[in-house]
C-alpha positions as CSV (number, residue, x, y, z in Angstrom):
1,X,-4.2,12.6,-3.7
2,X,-2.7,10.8,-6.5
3,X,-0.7,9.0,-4.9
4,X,-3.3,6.8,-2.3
5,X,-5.6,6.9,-5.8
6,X,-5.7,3.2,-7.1
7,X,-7.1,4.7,-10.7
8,X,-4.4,7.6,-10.1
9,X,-2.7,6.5,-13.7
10,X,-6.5,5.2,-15.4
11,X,-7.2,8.8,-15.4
12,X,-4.9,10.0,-18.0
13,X,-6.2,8.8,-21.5
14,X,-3.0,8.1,-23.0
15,X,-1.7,5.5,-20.6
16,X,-5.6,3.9,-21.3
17,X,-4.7,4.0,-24.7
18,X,-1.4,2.5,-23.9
19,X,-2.7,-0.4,-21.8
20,X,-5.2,-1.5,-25.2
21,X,-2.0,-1.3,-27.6
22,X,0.0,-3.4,-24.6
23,X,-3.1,-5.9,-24.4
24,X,-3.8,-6.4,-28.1
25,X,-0.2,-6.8,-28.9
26,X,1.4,-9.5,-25.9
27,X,-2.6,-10.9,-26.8
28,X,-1.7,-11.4,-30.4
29,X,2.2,-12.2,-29.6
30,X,1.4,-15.2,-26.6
31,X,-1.5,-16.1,-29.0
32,X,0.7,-16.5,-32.1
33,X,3.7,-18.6,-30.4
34,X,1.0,-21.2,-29.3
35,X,-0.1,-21.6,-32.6
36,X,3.7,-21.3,-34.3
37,X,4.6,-24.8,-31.6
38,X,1.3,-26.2,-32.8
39,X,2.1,-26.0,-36.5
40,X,6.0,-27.2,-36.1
41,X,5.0,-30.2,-34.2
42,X,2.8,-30.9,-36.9
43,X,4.9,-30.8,-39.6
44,X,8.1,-32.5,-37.2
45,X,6.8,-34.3,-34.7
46,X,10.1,-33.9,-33.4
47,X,10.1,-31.9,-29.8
48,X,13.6,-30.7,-30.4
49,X,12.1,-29.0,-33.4
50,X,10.0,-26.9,-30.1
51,X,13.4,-26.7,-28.3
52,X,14.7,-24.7,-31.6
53,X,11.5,-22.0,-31.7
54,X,12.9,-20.5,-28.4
55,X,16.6,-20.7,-29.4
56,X,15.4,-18.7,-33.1
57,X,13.7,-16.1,-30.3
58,X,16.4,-15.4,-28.0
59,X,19.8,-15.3,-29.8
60,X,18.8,-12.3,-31.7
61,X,16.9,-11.2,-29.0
62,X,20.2,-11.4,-26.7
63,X,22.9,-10.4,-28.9
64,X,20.9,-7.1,-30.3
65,X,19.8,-5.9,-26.6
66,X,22.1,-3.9,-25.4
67,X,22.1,-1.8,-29.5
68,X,18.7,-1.6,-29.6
69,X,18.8,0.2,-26.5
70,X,20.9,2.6,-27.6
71,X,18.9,3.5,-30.5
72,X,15.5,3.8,-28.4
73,X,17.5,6.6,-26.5
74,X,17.8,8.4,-29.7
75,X,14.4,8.0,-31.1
76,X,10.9,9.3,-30.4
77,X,9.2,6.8,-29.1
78,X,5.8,6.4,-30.2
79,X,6.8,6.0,-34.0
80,X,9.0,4.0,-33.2
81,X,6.9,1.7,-31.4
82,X,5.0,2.1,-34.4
83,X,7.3,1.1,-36.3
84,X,7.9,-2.2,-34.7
85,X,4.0,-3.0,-34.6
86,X,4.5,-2.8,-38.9
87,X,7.2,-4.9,-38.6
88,X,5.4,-7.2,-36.1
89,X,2.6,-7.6,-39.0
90,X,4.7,-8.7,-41.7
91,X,5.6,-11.5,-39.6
92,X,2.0,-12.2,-38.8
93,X,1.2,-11.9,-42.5
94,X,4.2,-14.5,-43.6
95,X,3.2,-16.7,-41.0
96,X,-0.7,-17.0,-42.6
97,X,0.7,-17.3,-46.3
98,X,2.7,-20.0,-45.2
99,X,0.2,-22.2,-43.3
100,X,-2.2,-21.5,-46.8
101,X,-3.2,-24.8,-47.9
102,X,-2.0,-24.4,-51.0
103,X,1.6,-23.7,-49.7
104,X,1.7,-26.3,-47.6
105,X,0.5,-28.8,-50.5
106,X,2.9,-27.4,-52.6
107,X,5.8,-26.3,-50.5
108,X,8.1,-29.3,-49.4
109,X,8.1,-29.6,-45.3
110,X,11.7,-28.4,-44.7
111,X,11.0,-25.5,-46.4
112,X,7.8,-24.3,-44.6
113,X,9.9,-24.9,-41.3
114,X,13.1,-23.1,-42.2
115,X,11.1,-20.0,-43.4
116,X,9.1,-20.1,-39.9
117,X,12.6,-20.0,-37.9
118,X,13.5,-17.4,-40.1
119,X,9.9,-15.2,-39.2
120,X,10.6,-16.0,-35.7
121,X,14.2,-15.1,-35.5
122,X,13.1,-11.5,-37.1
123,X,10.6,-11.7,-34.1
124,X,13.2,-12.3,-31.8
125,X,15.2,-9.1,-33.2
126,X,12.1,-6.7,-32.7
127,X,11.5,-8.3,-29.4
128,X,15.4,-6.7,-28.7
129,X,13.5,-3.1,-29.5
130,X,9.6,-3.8,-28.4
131,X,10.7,-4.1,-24.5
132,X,12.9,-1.0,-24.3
133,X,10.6,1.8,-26.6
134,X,7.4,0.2,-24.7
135,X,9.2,1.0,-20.5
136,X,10.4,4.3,-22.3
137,X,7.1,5.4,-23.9
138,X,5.2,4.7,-20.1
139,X,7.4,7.3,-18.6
140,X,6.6,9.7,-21.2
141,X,3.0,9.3,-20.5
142,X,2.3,9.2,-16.6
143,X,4.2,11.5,-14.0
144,X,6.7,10.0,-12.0
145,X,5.0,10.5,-9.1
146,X,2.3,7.9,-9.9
147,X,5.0,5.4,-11.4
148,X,4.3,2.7,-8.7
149,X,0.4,2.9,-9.8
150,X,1.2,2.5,-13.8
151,X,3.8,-0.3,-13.2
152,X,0.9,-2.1,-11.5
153,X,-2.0,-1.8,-14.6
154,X,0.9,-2.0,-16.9
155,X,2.0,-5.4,-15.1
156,X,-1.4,-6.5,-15.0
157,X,-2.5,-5.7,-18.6
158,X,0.6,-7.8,-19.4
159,X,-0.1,-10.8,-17.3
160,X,-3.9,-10.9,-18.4
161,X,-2.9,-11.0,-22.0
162,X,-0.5,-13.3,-21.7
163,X,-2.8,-16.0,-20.1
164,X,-5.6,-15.1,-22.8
165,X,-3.8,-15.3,-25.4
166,X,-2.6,-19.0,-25.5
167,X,-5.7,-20.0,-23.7
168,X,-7.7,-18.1,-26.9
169,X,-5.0,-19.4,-29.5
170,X,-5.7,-23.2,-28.2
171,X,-9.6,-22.9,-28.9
172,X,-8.8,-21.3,-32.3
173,X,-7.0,-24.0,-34.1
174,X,-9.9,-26.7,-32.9
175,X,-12.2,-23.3,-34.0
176,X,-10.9,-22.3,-37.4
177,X,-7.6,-24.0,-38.0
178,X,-4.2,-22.8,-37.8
179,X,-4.4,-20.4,-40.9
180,X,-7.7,-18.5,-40.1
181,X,-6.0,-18.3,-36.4
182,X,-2.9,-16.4,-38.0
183,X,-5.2,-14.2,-39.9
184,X,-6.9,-12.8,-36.6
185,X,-3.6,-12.0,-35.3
186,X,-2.6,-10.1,-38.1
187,X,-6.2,-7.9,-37.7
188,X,-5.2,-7.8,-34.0
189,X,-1.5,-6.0,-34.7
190,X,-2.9,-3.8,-37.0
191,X,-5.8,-2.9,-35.0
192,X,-3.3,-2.1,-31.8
193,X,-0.9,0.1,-34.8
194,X,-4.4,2.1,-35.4
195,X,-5.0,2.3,-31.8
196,X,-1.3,3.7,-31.0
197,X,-1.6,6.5,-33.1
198,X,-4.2,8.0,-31.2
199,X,-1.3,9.1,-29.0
200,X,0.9,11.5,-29.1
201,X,4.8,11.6,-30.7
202,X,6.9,12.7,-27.4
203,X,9.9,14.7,-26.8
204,X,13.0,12.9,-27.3
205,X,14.9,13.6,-23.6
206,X,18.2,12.5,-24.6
207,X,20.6,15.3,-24.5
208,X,23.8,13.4,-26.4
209,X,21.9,12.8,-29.5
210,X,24.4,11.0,-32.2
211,X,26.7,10.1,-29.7
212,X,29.5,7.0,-30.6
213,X,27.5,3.6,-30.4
214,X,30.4,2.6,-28.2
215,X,30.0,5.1,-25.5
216,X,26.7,5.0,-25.1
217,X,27.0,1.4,-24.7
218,X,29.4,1.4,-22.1
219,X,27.6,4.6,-20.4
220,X,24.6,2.4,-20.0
221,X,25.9,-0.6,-18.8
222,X,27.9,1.3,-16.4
223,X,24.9,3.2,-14.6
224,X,23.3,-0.4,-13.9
225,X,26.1,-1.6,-12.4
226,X,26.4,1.3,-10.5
227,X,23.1,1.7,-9.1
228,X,22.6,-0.6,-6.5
229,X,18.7,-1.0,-6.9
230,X,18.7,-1.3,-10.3
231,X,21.6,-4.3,-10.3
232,X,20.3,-5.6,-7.0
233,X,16.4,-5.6,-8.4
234,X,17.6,-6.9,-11.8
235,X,20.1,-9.7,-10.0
236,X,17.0,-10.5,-7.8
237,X,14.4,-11.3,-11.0
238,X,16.9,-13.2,-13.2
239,X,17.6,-15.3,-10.2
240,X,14.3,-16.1,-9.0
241,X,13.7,-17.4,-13.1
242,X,16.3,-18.9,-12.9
243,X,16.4,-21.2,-10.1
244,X,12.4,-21.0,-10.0
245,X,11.4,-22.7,-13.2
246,X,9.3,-25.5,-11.9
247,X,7.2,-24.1,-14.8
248,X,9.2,-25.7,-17.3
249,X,8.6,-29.1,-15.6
250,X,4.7,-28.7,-15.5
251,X,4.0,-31.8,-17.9
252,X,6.2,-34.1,-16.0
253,X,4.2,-33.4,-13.1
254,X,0.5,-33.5,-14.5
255,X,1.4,-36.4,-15.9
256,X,3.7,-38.4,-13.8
257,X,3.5,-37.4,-10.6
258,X,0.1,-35.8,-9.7
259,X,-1.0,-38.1,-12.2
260,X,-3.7,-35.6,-13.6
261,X,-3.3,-35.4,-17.4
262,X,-3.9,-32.7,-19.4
263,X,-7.0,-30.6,-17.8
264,X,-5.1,-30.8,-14.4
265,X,-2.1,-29.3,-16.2
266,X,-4.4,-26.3,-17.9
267,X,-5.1,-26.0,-13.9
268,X,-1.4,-26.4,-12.9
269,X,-0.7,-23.7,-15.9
270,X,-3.2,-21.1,-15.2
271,X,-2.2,-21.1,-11.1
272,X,0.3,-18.8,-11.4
273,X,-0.6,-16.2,-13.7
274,X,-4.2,-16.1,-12.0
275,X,-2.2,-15.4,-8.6
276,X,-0.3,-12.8,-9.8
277,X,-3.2,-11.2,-11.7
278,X,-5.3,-10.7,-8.4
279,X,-2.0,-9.4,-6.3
280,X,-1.2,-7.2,-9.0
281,X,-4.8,-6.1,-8.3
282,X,-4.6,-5.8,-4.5
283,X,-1.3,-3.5,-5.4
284,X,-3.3,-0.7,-6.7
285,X,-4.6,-0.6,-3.3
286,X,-2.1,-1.0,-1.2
287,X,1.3,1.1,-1.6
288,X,4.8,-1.0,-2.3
289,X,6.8,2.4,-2.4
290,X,7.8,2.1,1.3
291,X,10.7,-0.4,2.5
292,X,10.3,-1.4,-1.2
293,X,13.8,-3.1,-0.7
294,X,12.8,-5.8,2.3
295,X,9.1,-6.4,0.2
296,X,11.1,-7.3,-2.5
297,X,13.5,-9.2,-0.6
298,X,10.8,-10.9,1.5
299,X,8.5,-11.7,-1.6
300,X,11.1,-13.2,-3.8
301,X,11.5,-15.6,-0.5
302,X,8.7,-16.3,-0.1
303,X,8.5,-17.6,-4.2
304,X,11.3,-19.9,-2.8
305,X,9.1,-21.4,-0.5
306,X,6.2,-21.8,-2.6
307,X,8.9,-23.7,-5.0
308,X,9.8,-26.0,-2.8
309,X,6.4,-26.9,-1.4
310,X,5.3,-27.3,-4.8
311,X,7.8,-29.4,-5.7
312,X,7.7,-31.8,-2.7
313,X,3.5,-32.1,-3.0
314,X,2.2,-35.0,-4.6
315,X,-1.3,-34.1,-3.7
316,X,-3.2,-32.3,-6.9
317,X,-4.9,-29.5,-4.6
318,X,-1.5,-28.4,-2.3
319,X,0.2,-28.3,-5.7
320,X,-2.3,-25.9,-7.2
321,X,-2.3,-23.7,-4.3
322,X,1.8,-23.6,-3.9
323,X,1.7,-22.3,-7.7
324,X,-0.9,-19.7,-7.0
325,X,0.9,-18.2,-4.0
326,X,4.0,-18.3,-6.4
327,X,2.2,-16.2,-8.3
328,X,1.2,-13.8,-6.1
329,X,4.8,-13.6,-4.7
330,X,6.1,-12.4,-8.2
331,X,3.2,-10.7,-8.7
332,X,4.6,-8.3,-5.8
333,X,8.1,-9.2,-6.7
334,X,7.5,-7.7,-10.2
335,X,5.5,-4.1,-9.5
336,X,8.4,-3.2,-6.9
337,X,10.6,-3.9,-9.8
338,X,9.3,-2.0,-12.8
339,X,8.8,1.1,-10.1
340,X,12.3,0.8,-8.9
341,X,13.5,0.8,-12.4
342,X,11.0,3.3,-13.5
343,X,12.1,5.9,-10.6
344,X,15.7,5.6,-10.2
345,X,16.6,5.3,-14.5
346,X,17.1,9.0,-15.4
347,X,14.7,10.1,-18.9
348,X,17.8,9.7,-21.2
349,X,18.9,6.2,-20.0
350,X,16.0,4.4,-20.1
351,X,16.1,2.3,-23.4
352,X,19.6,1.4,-22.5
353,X,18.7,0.1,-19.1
354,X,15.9,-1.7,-20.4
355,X,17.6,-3.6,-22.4
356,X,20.3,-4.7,-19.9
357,X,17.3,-5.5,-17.7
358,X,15.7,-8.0,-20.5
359,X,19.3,-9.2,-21.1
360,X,19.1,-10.3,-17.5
361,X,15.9,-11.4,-17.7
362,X,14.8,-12.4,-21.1
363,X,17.9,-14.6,-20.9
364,X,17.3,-16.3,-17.7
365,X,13.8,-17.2,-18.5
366,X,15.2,-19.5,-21.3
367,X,18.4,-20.4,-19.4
368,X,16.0,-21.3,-16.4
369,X,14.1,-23.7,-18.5
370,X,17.0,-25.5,-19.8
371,X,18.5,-25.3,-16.0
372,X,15.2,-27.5,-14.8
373,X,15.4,-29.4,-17.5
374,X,19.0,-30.6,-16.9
375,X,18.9,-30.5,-13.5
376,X,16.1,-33.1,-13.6
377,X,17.9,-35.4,-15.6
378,X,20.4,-35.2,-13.4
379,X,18.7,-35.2,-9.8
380,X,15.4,-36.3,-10.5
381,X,12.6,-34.2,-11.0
382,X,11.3,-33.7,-7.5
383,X,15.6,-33.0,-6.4
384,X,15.5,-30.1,-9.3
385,X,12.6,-28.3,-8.5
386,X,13.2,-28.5,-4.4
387,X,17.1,-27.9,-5.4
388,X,15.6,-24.8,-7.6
389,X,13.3,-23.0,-4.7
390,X,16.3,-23.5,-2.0
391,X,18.8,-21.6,-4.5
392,X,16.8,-19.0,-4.9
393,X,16.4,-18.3,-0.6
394,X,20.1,-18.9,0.1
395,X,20.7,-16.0,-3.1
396,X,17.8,-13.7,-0.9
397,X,19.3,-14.2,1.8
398,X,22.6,-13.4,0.8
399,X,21.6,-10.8,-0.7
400,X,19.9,-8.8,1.7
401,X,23.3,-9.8,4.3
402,X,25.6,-8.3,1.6
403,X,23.8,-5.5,0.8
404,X,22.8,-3.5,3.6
405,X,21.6,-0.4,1.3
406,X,19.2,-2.5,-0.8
407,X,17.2,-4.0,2.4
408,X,17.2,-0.5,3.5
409,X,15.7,0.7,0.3
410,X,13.1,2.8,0.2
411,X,11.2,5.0,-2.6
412,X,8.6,7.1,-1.1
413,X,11.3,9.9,-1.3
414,X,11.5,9.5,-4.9
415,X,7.8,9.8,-5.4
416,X,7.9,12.9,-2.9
417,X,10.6,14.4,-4.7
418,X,8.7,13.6,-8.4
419,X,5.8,15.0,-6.7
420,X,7.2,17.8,-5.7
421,X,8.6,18.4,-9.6
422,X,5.8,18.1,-10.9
C-alpha cells in the first residue's frame, strides 16, 4: 500500500522532476550566497558589511510575505514558479557581470557593493514568492494521502542541497574564481527553468479568484491562528530557531573553545545537516503520521538537550556528536511539520499559509542569529548557548501543558480520510 511504501511519492514522475528543479535551484541559491559573502569581504573587509547581506535578504523577504501569498493563491503554479526561476537568473547574470574583471577594475568599490545589496534585496523579494508557489505546487503533484512520504524526499532534497552547495561553492572560487563560479550558477538556474517545464501547468483551486487584497489577507492569517496544529507546529519551529542557534556561534567555538580551527569547524558545520539527512532518510521508513503531536513535541525537546550538551562540551568529539543528534531531532521535527501543514491547509489557502509559516520562520532564523549573538555578549558564550537549549524545553514543555489538543494530535485520520478521497 502506498502508504507503508517508502518510494510511495518517487513513483510519480512529476514530483522526481520536482525534487531535480528543488535540488538544482536551493544547489545554485546556498552556492551563490557563499560566494556573494566571499566577494563583499573582499572588497570590505568589514564583517558588518556580512551582517548587511542578510538584512538586504530578509526585510523584503518579511514585509512582502504575507502579499505574495496572496497572489500564489490566485495563480497557477508552475509558471509562476517559472517565472521566479527567470527572475532568479537575472540576478545570477548581474552578479557575474559585476565580478567581470573589467568591472571591477573599472567600477569604484562602493559601487560594485551597493549594486550587489541591490541583486540581493531583489533576491530577498522572490524568496517572499519562491517558498509559497514551491509548498503549493507539491500538493498539486502527489495525493494527499502520501503527503507524509513527499514532505520527507522534499525535506531531504532540500537539506542535501543546501550542504552541497556552499561546500561546492567554497572549492569553486580556489577552482575558477568568483566570476567563473557565478557563471555556473546561472547554467544551473536555467537548466532547473528547462527542467520545470517538463511538468505540467495545474488547476488553479482557489474559488474567490480576484478577491480584495485585504480580505484575503486577513482570511489567511485568520485560519493559522485558528488552527491549532498549524499555529502550535509553526510556534514550535520559530522557537526552536530561535532559542537554538548555537549555529551562529560555530566560529567562536572551533576557534576559542574547542580550539580546532577551521577543518574542525567544516566538521562542526556539516554535523547537523548530515544528521538530519540520514533521519530524514530513516523517515521514509518509518511512519511519523501517528501521535504526530507528542513526536513533535518530544523531538523539538530533545534538540533542547542536544543544545545544551553541545554548549557545555569542551571536548571536540562530544561536541560533534551533540550537533549531529541536533540534527536528527530537527530532521524529525521538520517532516512532521511540512505534513501537518501540508494536510490540515485546505487547496485554496496554501500560499497564504506558507507565507505566514516563512514569516515565522524565515524571520526567526535571522532573529535567532542576532539573539546568540547578543546573548553572548551579554552572558558569555557558553551562558548563551546553554541559556538558548533550556528556553527552548521550558517553551515544549509549556506547550504541550497548555495545549492538550496538540499533544493529542494525531494525522493518520487525515491520511485515511485523503485516502479514502482519492
Amino acid at each position: 500500500m502506498a502508504k507503508t511504501d517508502p518510494y510511495a511519492a518517487l513513483r510519480i514522475k512529476e514530483f522526481n522532476i520536482f525534487l531535480l528543479v528543488r535540488f538544482v535551484l536551493v544547489f545554485g541559491w546556498s552556492m551563490q550566497f557563499i560566494i556573494i559573502e566571499w566577494q563583499v569581504y573582499s572588497l570590505t573587509k568589514d564583517p558588518l558589511s556580512l551582517g548587511v547581506i542578510g538584512l538586504m535578504e530578509i526585510i523584503p523577504a518579511f514585509t512582502m510575505a504575507l502579499f505574495a501569498g496572496h497572489i500564489v493563491d490566485q495563480k497557477e503554479k508552475r509558471n509562476l514558479l517559472a517565472l521566479c526561476i527567470a527572475a532568479f537568473s537575472l540576478i545570477s547574470f548581474g552578479l557575474f557581470i559585476l565580478t567581470w574583471p573589467i568591472v571591477v577594475e573599472d567600477w569604484d568599490t562602493k559601487t560594485i557593493l551597493y549594486s550587489i545589496y541591490g541583486l540581493v534585496f531583489f533576491g530577498g523579494f522572490l524568496r517572499s514568492f519562491f517558498g509559497p508557489t514551491i509548498f503549493s505546487l507539491v500538493a498539486l503533484i502527489v495525493p494527499k494521502k502520501i503527503y507524509p512520504n513527499a514532505a520527507t524526499w522534499n525535506s531531504s532534497t532540500w537539506q542535501m542541497a543546501a550542504v552541497l552547495g556552499p561546500a561546492f561553492g567554497g572549492f569553486a572560487i580556489s577552482w575558477l574564481g568568483v566570476h567563473w563560479s557565478l557563471c555556473i550558477i546561472f547554467g544551473l538556474v536555467m537548466l532547473s527553468l528547462i527542467i520545470l517545464l517538463q511538468i505540467k501547468p495545474k488547476p488553479i483551486l482557489n474559488p474567490k479568484i480576484g478577491e480584495p487584497v485585504v480580505d484575503s489577507l486577513k482570511e489567511g492569517v485568520r485560519f493559522v491562528f485558528k488552527t491549532k496544529a498549524i499555529l502550535g507546529a509553526m510556534t514550535l519551529d520559530m522557537v526552536a530557531v530561535l532559542f537554538g542557534g548555537a549555529i551562529a556561534l560555530l566560529p567562536v567555538f572551533a576557534q576559542d573553545i574547542l580550539k580546532v580551527g577551521s577543518e574542525g569547524f567544516g566538521v562542526l558545520r556539516a554535523a547537523p545537516a548530515v544528521g538530519a539527512f540520514l533521519t530524514m532518510l530513516v523517515t521514509a521508513y518509518i511512519p511519523i503520521s501517528k501521535n504526530a503531536g507528542m513526536k513533535l513535541l518530544a523531538a523539538i525537546f530533545g534538540f533542547g538537550i542536544c543544545i545544551i550538551v553541545f554548549g557545555l562540551s569542551s571536548v571536540f568529539w562530544i561536541s560533534v556528536l551533540a550537533l549531529f543528534f541536533s540534527g536528527m531531532t530537527d530532521g524529525v521535527s521538520m517532516v512532521i511539520r511540512q505534513t501537518i501543514l501540508q494536510l490540515k491547509t485546505p487547496d485554496n489557502m496554501r500560499g497564504r499559509v506558507s507565507s505566514v509559516n516563512s514569516m515565522f520562520v524565515g524571520s526567526s532564523n535571522e532573529l535567532g542569529a542576532f539573539e546568540s549573538g547578543l546573548t553572548a555578549k551579554l552572558m558569555g558564550t557558553v551562558t548563551a548557548v546553554v541559556f538558548g537549549g533550556t528556553m527552548t524545553l521550558i517553551i515544549v514543555i509549556a506547550t504541550g501543558l497548555v495545549s492538550p489538543s496538540f499533544r493529542k494530535l494525531d494525522l493518520t485520520k487525515d491520511l485515511d480520510a485523503h485516502g479514502k478521497e482519492d
